[in-house]
Residue, then its C-alpha position, 0 to 999 in steps of 0.5 A: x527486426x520488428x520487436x513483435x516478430x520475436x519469439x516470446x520464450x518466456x513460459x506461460x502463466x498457469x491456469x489459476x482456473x481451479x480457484x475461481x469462485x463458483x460465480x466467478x466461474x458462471x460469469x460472462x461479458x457484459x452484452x451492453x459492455x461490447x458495444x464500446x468496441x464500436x466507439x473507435x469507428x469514425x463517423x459512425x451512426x448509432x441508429x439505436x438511438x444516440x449519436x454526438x459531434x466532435x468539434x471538427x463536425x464529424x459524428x462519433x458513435x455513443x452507446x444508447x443501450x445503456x440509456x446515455x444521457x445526453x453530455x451537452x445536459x452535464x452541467x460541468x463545462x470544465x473541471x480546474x484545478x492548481x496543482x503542485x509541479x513535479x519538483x515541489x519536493x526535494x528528494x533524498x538520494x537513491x544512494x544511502x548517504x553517510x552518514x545519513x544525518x546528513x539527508x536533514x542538514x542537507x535539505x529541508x522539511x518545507x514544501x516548494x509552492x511551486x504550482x501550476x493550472x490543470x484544466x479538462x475542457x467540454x470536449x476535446x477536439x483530439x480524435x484518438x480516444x486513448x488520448x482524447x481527455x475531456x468530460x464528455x468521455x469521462x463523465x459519459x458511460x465507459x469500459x470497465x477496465x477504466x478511463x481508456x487514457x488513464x489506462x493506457x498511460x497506466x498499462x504502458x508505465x507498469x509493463x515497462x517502467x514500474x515491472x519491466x522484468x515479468x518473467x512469463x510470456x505476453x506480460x500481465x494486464x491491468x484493469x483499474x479500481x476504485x481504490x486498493x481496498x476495491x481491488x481486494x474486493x474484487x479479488x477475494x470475489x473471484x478467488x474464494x468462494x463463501x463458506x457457512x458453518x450451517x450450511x456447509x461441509x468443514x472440507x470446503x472451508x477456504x483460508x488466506x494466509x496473512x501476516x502475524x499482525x496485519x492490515x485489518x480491512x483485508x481482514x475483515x474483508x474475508x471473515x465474513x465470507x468464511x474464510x479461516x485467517x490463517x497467520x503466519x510468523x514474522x521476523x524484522x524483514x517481514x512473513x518468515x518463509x522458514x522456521x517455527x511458524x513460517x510459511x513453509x510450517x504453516x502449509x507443510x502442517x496443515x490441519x485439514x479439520x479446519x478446512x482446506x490448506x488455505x489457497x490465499x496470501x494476503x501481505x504487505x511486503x514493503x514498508x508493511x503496516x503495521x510492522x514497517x518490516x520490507x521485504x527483501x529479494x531473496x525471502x521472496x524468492x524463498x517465498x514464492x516457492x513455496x507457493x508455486x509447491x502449495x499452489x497459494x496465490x500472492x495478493x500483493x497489497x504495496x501502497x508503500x513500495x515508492x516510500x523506501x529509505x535507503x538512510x535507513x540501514x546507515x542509521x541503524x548502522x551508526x546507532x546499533x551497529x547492525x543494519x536494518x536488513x541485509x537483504x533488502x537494501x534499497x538504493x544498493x542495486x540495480x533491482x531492475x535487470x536485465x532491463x532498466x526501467x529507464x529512471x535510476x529511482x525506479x530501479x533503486x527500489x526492491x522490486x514486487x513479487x511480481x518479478x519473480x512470478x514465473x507462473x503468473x500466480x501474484x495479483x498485485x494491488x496499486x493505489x493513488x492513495x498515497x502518490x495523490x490523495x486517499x479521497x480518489x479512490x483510484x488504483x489498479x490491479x496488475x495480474x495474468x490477463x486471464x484472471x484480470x479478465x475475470x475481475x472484469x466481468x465482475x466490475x462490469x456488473x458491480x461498480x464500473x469504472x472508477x470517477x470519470x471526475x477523478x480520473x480525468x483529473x489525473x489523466x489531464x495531470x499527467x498526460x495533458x493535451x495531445x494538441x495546441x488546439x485541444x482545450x485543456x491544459x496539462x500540469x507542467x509550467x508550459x501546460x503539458x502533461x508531467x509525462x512519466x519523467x514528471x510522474x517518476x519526479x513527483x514520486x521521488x520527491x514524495x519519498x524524499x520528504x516521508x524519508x526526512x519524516x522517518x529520520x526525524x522521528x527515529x532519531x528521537x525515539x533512539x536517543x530517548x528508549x533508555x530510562x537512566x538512573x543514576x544512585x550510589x551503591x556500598x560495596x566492600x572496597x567502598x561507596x561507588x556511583x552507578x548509573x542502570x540503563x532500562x530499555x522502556x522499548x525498541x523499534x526496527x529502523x523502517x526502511x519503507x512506509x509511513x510507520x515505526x512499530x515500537x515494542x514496548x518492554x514492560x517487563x522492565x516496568x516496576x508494576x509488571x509483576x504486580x499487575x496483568x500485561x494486557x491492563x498495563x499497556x492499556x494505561x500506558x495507551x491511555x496515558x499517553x493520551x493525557x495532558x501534558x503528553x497528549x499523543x494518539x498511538x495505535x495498539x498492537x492488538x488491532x492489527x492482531x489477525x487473531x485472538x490469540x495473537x492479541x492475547x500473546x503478543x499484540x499487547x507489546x506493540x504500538x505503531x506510530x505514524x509519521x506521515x500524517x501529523x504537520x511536519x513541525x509535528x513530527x519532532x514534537x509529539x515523537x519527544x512528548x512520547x518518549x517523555x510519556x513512556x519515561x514518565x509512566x516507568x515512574x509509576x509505583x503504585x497500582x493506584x495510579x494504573x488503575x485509575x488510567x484503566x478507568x479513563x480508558x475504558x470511559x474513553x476508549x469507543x471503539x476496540x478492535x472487535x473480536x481481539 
């Protein structure tokens, strides 16, 4: 039977339209923007006065309206570059391994040089144009929803193999952006509507929930429109949905002189930055309810969701004898039912929000930050097709589609040429495209090396977060040896992302009492910083949503990055920071802490303003 004569019997997404902005609301299609449609037309003429031959001499339409400039004046004849093959990197197992140890004796941290040439020619003799890769179309004037071949190959990788389980009918639409921060842009544009405390009523003033510590940029996105930030709780997993301060406090006990309950989520759910928490299926589930009761829509910010680490749990389980999580256990599941994304990696992995998102309430955010470089600024925004036709008509009028440089690269990478005779050349050995399987290869062997990253830092970091001391002690019955074991700090072995979030226990500190917490975890900042440690580590109070929030608990934390340093250093600068910690709970005079608080305050340029 044809696939397309069977009934759609999944519900329909809900009609998100009472959260549009008032400009969102009042925006319409882009009158220049249709006229691309007439690109697809062979042989057509464009008599408003533009017009360009294939290389098999037939005519194809251009858009003049818009003032085309001509390609044959772009001064790019081809864009090439070496590249890495998809099995550069070795991938750790989908499967946890026991014990996980075995993942750094098995394989190793150096990178396999293996490489190959791309290139994207002039003009490509393909005619097809959600194949057709060349610099005359990508350098050109294009649609909105992005470089029509990326987004095809896009569209169809995220349908069926990324979140091939949306449970409402007709599926999501995507639409590209310049990066995750742009599609959280776009969002917020046409979700929320700017509030002035001069101008406005306290009952219009929207709000959108975040994580109790959380990624700033989101953050200072939304402040400036007049949006109340409103925290909600966190435990090791990631946003409580229950319990003191959880998501279902939050909303249930809404004070409405602030404003509206907040109709806005904002999180990170796996590998979060900076808690490094992960988010299981059921806590989303949980979580997702209480959205659909509140009427809240999901902003699911996941640059992280290929970096999960199944070592993680067996680690803490041999070092603690408790898992990281119970819930979330990357690598023990087929996540992916009742269909199979057809890569047992993709299936290992704890699945998005979005499948559950029954009522088509969740905008997820994807980026090639992390799977290709930060420099690209290129993602995608995965939502409902109605909402993602709204943010289409904003990037219409705003920034367009993404670098037609970037995205053809990346095109040509993965797709490579559709024919012999096509003039470029794809990013396999053979000069083919990686396809998905090698795009799917490429994103194991990532998580594969980040994965050996984590271990080797947590591994120090637990052997060395005891201070032990050793004396003797008089009792009645005689003179006794006593060794005292004090926890300088403690961390959640991550099981995802590219950070381990150290609370530290100062409370165990000689000088805690003498002194304030806030200006002894700055000396212990700053000292770290100093010679012979010299290690940079980011304070828990500018990932503090709040003032508050900073003031009660951001001054306890650190989080450390393994992703970023060379990877000899990674073993390195995690000993020099044990040994800083452990050098610093030497300290008995309120001297020495005064003197790191005035380095530190020389040094320190800049804070995390309002904390």
């Amino acid at each position: 039977m044809d696939s397309s004569a069977i009934k759609d019997t999944r519900p329909a997404p809900v009609d998100l339209s009472h959260h549009y902005s008032r400009v969102t609301k009042n925006r319409a299609a882009s009158s220049i923007k249709q006229f691309y449609k007439f690109f697809a037309i062979p042989g057509i003429g464009n008599l408003a006065g533009g017009r360009r031959t294939l290389n098999n001499g037939q005519s194809d339409i251009t858009n003049v309206l818009k003032g085309l400039p001509n390609h044959n004046y772009f001064p790019y004849d081809t864009l090439e570059a070496s590249v890495a093959l998809p099995q550069r990197f070795t991938p750790t197992p989908n499967k946890p391994v026991d014990p996980p140890t075995a993942l750094l004796a098995a394989t190793s941290l150096s990178d396999n040089p293996l490489s190959s040439r791309i290139l994207v020619p002039k003009e490509s003799s393909t005619v097809e144009l959600l194949r057709k890769i060349d610099l005359t179309s990508a350098l050109q004037y294009g649609t909105a929803e992005g470089y029509p071949p990326l987004y095809s190959f896009l569209r169809q990788f995220t349908r069926e193999n990324l979140h091939p389980n949306i449970p409402y009918a007709g599926g999501p639409e995507i639409i590209l952006t310049c990066g995750a921060t742009d599609g959280m842009s776009k969002t917020i544009e046409a979700l929320s509507n700017v509030w002035s405390e001069e101008r406005d009523w306290i009952r219009e003033k929207e709000g959108m929930l975040v994580e109790e510590f959380a990624y700033m940029n989101a953050i200072q996105a939304v402040r400036p429109r007049g949006l109340n930030v409103v925290p909600v709780a966190l435990d090791t997993e990631g946003m409580k949905a229950s319990g003191k301060g959880g998501l279902e406090d939050v909303l249930e006990n809404w004070d409405t002189n602030k404003g509206k309950r907040p109709h806005l989520m904002y999180t990170v759910t796996i590998g979060q930055n900076p808690t490094s928490t992960t988010l299981g299926v059921q806590r989303r589930k949980d979580i997702y309810a209480l959205c659909c009761k509140y009427d809240v829509i999901i902003i699911e910010d996941d640059p992280y969701w290929y970096l999960q680490y199944p070592s993680a749990n067996g680690s803490s389980m041999a070092a603690r004898g408790i898992p990281t999580s119970s819930d979330a256990q990357p690598g023990e599941h087929n996540y992916n039912a009742p269909k199979s994304s057809g890569f047992p990696f993709l299936d290992s992995l704890v699945p998005s929000y979005l499948s559950v998102d029954t009522e088509g309430r969740v905008v997820r955010l994807d980026t090639f930050s992390k799977t290709v470089a930060p420099g690209c600024r290129l993602g995608w925004i995965t939502t409902q097709p109605a909402l993602c036709e709204r943010i289409l008509r904003i990037t219409e009028t705003t920034t367009q589609q993404p670098s037609g440089f970037v995205q053809s690269m990346i095109a040509e990478l993965i797709m490579g040429p559709q024919t012999k005779n096509d003039g470029g050349r794809g990013g396999s050995k053979d000069g083919t495209g990686w396809q998905v399987e090698g795009w799917v290869r490429w994103l194991e062997g990532l998580r594969g090396n980040y994965e050996r990253r984590m271990q080797t830092m947590c591994s120090v970091l637990e052997e060395g977060k005891y201070l032990v001391k050793s004396g003797r002690r008089q009792s009645l019955s005689g003179d006794w040896g006593v060794v005292d074991k004090v926890l300088m700090y403690d961390f959640v072995w991550p099981l995802g992302g590219m950070f381990v979030w150290v609370k530290v226990n100062l409370q165990t500190h000689p000088l805690y009492k003498k002194t304030t917490h806030d200006k002894l975890s700055h000396a212990l900042w700053i000292y770290l910083t100093e010679k012979p440690h010299l290690v940079l580590v980011a304070p828990g109070t500018i990932f503090s949503p709040t003032e508050e929030i900073a003031n009660a608990k951001g001054w306890q934390y650190y989080r450390l990055c393994f992703a970023a340093v060379d990877e000899p250093e990674v073993e390195k600068s995690s000993t020099r920071f044990v040994e800083g910690v452990k050098s610093f709970w030497g300290k008995k005079s309120l001297d020495d802490i005064e003197e790191s608080i005035e380095k530190g305050w020389k040094k320190d340029a800049f804070r995390c303003e309002g904390c």
